[in-house]
C-alpha positions, 0 to 999 in steps of 0.5 A: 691241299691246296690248288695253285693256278697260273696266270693265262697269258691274254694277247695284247690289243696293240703290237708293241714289238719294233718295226723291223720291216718298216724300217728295213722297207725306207732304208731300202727306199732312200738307197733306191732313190739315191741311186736314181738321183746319181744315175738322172745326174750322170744322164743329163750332166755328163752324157748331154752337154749343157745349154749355153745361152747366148747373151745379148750384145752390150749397147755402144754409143757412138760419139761423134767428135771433131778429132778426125775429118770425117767427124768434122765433116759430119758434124758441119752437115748436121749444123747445116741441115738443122731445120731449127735454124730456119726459124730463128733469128740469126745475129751478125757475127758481130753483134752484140749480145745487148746491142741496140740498133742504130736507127735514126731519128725521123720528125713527122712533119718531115714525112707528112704535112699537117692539115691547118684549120680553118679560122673562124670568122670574127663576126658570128651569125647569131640569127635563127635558122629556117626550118624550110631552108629553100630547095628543091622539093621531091615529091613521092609517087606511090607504086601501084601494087598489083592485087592478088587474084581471089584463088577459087575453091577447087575440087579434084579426083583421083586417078580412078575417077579422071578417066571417066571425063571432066565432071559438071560442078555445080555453082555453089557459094561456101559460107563459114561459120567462124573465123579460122581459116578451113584445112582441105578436106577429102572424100571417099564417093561412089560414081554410079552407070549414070555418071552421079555420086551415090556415096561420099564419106568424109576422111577428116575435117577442115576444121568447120562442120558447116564447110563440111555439110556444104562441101558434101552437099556440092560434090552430091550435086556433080555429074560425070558424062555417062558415055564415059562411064560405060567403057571405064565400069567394066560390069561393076555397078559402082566405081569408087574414088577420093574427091579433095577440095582445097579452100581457095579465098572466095569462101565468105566468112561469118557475118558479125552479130549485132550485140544488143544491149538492154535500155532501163 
C-alpha cells in the first residue's frame, strides 16, 4: 500500500486579499468632506452677506475755458498775477518781431572837444642836461633813537617764601660760557629759623651748566629777615619753596679765544 499525503496549506507573507475597509473609509471621507464644503458655502455666501468694496472715485480735470464770464475772468487774473511776466521784457504792442530801433546817429566831436597837441618847437635844444640841475638842497636829520634800558637778572618766589619779608640778594655778575641765549630756570629751597637757604635743587636747565652752578651759588647766598621767619614757621624747622630767575641782558657772554697758529 501506498501512503498519499496532502499538501499543508502554509499562510502567506503578505495579504493579498482587496482592501474593502480602505475603501469604504475614503468613500466615507469624501462624503463628509463634501458635505462640509456645501454647509461652509451656504454659511458664508448666503446667511453673511457679501463685502462690497467701495472703489475710489475716478480723477476729474477741470478746464478752464473762455466759453463763459467766469472762465474769462479767471483766466485775466491768472495773466495778471503771473510772476514771470515781471521779469520779462514786454514788446509794444506794435512792434515787430525784427524791428531794429530808431536811434539817431550822434558825432563824438559834438558831445565832447578834442584835446589839441601842442606844437613842437622848430629849433631843438640838443645840449646835455646837468646832472645837478639847480635847487633847493634838503638836508636829512637823523632821528635819535631811544636806547633800550639793559633789563636785570631777576630772582622771584613763590607764594610761601614772600610772606617771610623781602630777602637780601647778593651782587653776583652771571658769566656764559656759550652763545646762546639762557631759558629761565627754577628752584626748589629750604629757608631755615635763621632766614638762610640750606637746600636748592634745580628743576631744569637754562641750557648752560656754568649759568646753572652761578644761579645755585647766588640764591645760597640770600637771607631772609629772621624776625619774619619765626611768626611764618609755625614750629617747622624748614619752610620750602621755589625760587625762579629769569635772565635779563646784564648776562656777559663768552670771551672769544685767540687762535693761534703755528710758525715753521
Amino acid at each position: 500500500m501506498k501512503a498519499s499525503f496532502a499538501p499543508i496549506a502554509e499562510p502567506l507573507l503578505f495579504s493579498w486579499e482587496p482592501p474593502q475597509r480602505q475603501k469604504v473609509a475614503i468613500v466615507t471621507f469624501l462624503v463628509i468632506s463634501l458635505i462640509a464644503h456645501a454647509l461652509c458655502f451656504y454659511i458664508f455666501q448666503i446667511v453673511y452677506p457679501p463685502t462690497v468694496s467701495l472703489l475710489p472715485p475716478p480723477a476729474r480735470i477741470s478746464v478752464i475755458t473762455s466759453n463763459s464770464e467766469e472762465g474769462r475772468a479767471l483766466l485775466r487774473w491768472i495773466d495778471a498775477e503771473d510772476p514771470a511776466l515781471a521779469f520779462t521784457t514786454q514788446r509794444p504792442p506794435g512792434a515787430k518781431l525784427r524791428a531794429l530801433p530808431k536811434v539817431e546817429h550822434a558825432a563824438s566831436y559834438f558831445t565832447a572837444d578834442p584835446v589839441l597837441k601842442e606844437i613842437p618847437p622848430s629849433v631843438v635844444d640838443l645840449r646835455i642836461p646837468s646832472s645837478q640841475p639847480p635847487g633847493p638842497v634838503r638836508f636829512g636829520r637823523p632821528q635819535n633813537v631811544p636806547a633800550l634800558a639793559p633789563a636785570v637778572t631777576s630772582i622771584s618766589f613763590s607764594k610761601e617764601l614772600d610772606a617771610l619779608g623781602v630777602p637780601i640778594l647778593p651782587q653776583t655778575s652771571f658769566v656764559a660760557s656759550n652763545d646762546q641765549p639762557p631759558e629761565t630756570i627754577r628752584f626748589r629751597i629750604a629757608v631755615s629759623t635763621n632766614g638762610e637757604i640750606h637746600y636748592c635743587f634745580p628743576f631744569n636747565s637754562s641750557g648752560d651748566p656754568v649759568l646753572d652752578e652761578q644761579a645755585r651759588r647766588s640764591l645760597t647766598l640770600c637771607r631772609f629777615p629772621p624776625s619774619s621767619i619765626t611768626d611764618q614757621i609755625g614750629g617747622k624747622s624748614l619752610i620750602w619753596g621755589i625760587a625762579t630767575v629769569e635772565w635779563g641782558t646784564d648776562v656777559t657772554p663768552r670771551k672769544a679765544t685767540p687762535t693761534v697758529t703755528a710758525t715753521p
